[in-house]
Each structure stands twice: as C-alpha cells, then as structure tokens.
N, C-alpha and C positions, 0 to 999 in steps of 0.2 A: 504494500500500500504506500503509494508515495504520500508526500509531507501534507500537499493540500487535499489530496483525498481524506486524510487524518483530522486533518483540522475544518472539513466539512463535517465529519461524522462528530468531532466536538462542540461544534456551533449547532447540527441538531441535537445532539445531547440534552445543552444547558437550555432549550427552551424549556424546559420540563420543571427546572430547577429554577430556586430564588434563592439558594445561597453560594456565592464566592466558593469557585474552585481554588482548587491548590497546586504549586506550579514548583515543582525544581527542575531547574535551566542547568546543563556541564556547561560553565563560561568559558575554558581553556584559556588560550591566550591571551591577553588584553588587545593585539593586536585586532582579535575580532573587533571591537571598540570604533574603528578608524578603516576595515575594511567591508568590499562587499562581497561578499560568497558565500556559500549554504547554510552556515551558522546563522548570521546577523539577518540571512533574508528570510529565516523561517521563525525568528522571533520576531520581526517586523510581521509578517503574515499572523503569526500567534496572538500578537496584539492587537491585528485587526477582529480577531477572532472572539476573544476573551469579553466576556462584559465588563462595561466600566467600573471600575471600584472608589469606594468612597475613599478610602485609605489603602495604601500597601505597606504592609510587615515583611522586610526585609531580613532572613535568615543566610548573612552572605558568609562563608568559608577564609577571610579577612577580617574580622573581627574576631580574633581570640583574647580569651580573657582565663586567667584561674581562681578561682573560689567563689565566683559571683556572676552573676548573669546579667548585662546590662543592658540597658533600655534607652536610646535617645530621644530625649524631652525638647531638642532643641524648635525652636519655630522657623528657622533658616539653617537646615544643615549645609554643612560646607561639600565641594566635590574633591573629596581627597585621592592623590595622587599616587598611591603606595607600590610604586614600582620602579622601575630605575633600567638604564640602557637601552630603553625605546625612543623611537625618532619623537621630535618636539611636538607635532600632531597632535602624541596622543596625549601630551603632557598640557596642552590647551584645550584640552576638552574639559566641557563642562553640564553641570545636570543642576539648574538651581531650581528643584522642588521643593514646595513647603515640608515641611516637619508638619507632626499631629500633636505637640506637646499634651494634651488634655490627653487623646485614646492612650495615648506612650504610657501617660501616668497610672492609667487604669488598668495595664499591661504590667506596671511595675508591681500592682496591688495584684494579679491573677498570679504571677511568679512568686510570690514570697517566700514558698517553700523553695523555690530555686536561687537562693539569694539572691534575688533581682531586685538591683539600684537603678535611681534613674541615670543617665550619664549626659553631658553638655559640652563633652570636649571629641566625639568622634566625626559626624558626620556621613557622608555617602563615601565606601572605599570603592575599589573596581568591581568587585567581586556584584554589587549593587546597580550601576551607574552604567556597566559598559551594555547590558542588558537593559536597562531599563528604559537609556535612550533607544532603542527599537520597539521597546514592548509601547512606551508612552512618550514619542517624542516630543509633546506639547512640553514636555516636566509641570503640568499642572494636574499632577493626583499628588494628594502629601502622601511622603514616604518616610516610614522612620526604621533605622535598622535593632537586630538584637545580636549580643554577643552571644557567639559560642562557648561554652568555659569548659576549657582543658582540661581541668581535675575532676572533671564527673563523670562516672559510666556511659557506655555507650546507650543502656534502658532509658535512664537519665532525659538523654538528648528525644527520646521518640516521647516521654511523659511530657515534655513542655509541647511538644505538637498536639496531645491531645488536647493538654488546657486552652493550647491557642485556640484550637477547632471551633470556640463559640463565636469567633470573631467573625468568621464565616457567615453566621447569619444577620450580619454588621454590617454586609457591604467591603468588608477588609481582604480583598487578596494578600496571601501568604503565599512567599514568593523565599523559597531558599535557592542558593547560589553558589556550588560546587562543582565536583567533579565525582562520578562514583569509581572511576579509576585517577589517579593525582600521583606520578611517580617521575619530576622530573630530574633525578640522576640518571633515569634508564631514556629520557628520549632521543629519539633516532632524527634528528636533524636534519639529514641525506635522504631520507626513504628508506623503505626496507619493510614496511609493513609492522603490523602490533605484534609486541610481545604473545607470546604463547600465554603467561602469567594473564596478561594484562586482558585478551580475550576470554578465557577461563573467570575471572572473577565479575567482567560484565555480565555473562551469559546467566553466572550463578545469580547474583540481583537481580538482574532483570525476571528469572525463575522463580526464586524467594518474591518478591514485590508480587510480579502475578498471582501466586498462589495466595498472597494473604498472610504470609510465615514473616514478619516482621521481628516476632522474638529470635529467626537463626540471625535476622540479618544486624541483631543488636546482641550476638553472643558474641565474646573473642573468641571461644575457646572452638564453636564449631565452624568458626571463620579459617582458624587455624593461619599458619604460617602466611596462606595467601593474602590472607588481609596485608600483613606487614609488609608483603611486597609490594601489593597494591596501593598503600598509603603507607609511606616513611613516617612520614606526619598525618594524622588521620582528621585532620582541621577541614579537610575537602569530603571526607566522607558526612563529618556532622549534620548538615541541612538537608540533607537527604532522607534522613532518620526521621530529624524536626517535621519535615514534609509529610513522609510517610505517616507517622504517628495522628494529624491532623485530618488523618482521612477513613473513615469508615467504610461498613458494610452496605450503606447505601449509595457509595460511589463508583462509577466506571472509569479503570485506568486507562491511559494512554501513553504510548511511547512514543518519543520524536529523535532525531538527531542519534538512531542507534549504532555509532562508530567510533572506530579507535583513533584519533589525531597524535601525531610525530610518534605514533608507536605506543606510546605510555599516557596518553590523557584520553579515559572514556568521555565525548561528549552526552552520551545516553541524556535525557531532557523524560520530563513523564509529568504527566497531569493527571490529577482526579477532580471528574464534574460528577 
C-alpha cells in the first residue's frame, strides 16, 4: 500500500472519531528539516490529513532529563538548535508557535506521580520542529514539549502515555518524535543497505505494536541484546512507548515511512485513529 493510499484509509478512519489520534514520526536526520524527499513529503501529506488540533504535546527523543519529567509552560517557546556541522540552512530555520502555558500546567498536575515540573528554559528542539514545520507549516497550533527522563523504566515511559491519553479527547494531538531503530556508530554513509541487526529489530516492533504486546516491547530482558544494538542510547526509542501507551483497544494502527535510512536509522512512523 503506498503512503497516500495509507493516508486515504486514515482520513476515512477519523471521520468516525472525535478524538485526536496519536502520531510517532522516525525524524532521522535533521537534514530532512531543509530537504525535499519521501520523509518531509509524507509528513506534509500526513498533515494535510490529520485533523486540526487544538494543542500539540510534543514527546521528542531530544529532551532528556533524569529524575523528573518536565513540562514547558512557556507562552513563546524558543526554536532551539541542538545540532552542530550542518550547513547554515538549517541553523536559520525556524518554528515560532505558541506554547499552551495553562494545558502544560495541567499536564504538570496529571504527571505528579512522574515527577513532572513545569520547565521555562527549553523550548522546540529538532526532534519537535523539523516535523512539525511539514505536519503545520502555518506554526499556528500551540505546541508544548515533554521531557523524556532517563532514570525511569522502560513500563514507566508507556504509563505517562496512558495518562496523556485523556488529552485526546481535548483536541491535543500527541505527537512523539524518534527513531525505533537510532544506532548512529553503525551508519553506513556510502550505501550498503541496513544492518541485519537493524532490520531484525524493526520487523520485531513493528510485530509486537501490531499485535497489541506493548508489555514485550517495554521488557529489556525479552528485548535482549538486540535492543542494545538497536539503541546505544535508548533516548530515540522512549516516545515510541509514550505513543504507544496512549493508544487503546479502540484504535486502528497505521504504518508509514517503513524503512531503514544510512543503514542504522528505522524511519518506521505509525499512527493510531
């Protein structure tokens, strides 16, 4: 099924529905950010598709944090720039959407158990921004992000998706922003096709997610080794989880963007309306 065949069958989905699906996007490179090719043109498409959302809750794979979960309250987030040795381009881009400071606040008061603070000093990083300008190029839907926090289980990160889930019927698209493969000591810069590793462990998610087995895909131990190859640092796997977690038995999954980029980055992309 190609991509707009996909995203016809999702626009007839949601007429059905009056609550905010839920969207995680593989961002890969920033350079997607600044170029035009099948990534950036099927999230432009995707946002033609999606219903408008009152607010968006951004769960991007660039905000790490450890012992606390933080929340931006800002009214003006900034477009932060968190990369380095890319042409000037992309270092001039910019996404000046409002913040939600009031819903953030109430986000802060649903996470408690998650030590969620509010926070005023992050902003939009790429992880956020390079996506959103295609999903909403006006940058007029406020957007606020939440951090990821490294010290906490992987169960953890799929229980703050369920609590978001009410936001869903708010108008709130929940939009996390990783990779569910992220290994870049292994990528192949020349071509050469995907790791073996790196196919093996999309296939398995993409299986697990299908089937509804959300608890193997938040075990380490039946993850086993392949996790660790698959994420060094497992900061790209988190919003996946979050995503996952916020979607129930009365949603229909979708798959977009299912491919391996330079070898070691799954773009895989998946929504539930």
């Amino acid at each position: 099924m190609s991509i707009s065949q996909q995203l016809q069958k999702l626009k007839d989905g949601l007429k059905a529905s009056d609550r905010m699906p839920v969207v995680f996007l593989g961002h890969g490179s920033p350079m997607n950010a600044i170029e035009d090719n099948a990534y950036s043109r099927s999230w432009a498409a995707l946002g033609r598709t999606l219903p408008r959302p009152q607010a968006i809750l951004v769960v991007s794979a660039h905000w790490m944090t450890r012992g606390s979960t933080l929340v931006n309250v800002q009214a003006r987030p900034g477009t932060i720039h968190d990369f380095y040795g890319f042409p000037q381009e992309l270092f001039e881009q910019q996404y000046p959407a409002p913040g939600a400071p009031e819903l953030a606040s109430e986000v802060v008061t649903l996470l408690a158990s998650h030590h969620a603070e509010g926070d005023e000093t992050w902003g939009l990083d790429h992880g956020a921004w390079s996506v959103l300008k295609f999903l909403y190029p006006g940058a007029d839907v406020p957007v606020f992000q939440l951090s990821i926090d490294m010290a906490a289980d992987l169960p953890q990160h799929v229980e703050i998706g369920r609590v978001l889930a009410e936001l869903r019927h708010r108008g709130v698209l929940i939009l996390g922003s990783g990779n569910v493969v992220h290994n870049l000591r292994a990528v192949r810069w020349g071509g050469g096709g995907a790791h073996d590793w790196a196919e093996e462990f999309d296939t398995l998610f993409a299986e697990r997610l299908g089937a509804g087995d959300i608890a193997t895909l938040a075990d380490r131990a039946k993850l086993g080794k392949l996790l660790s190859v698959a994420h060094p640092s497992i900061d790209h796997y988190l919003p996946a989880l979050s995503v996952a977690g916020a979607a129930d038995e009365k949603d229909t999954l979708l798959f977009m963007n299912d491919s391996i980029d330079l070898g070691s980055i799954s773009m895989r992309s998946f929504i539930y309306y």
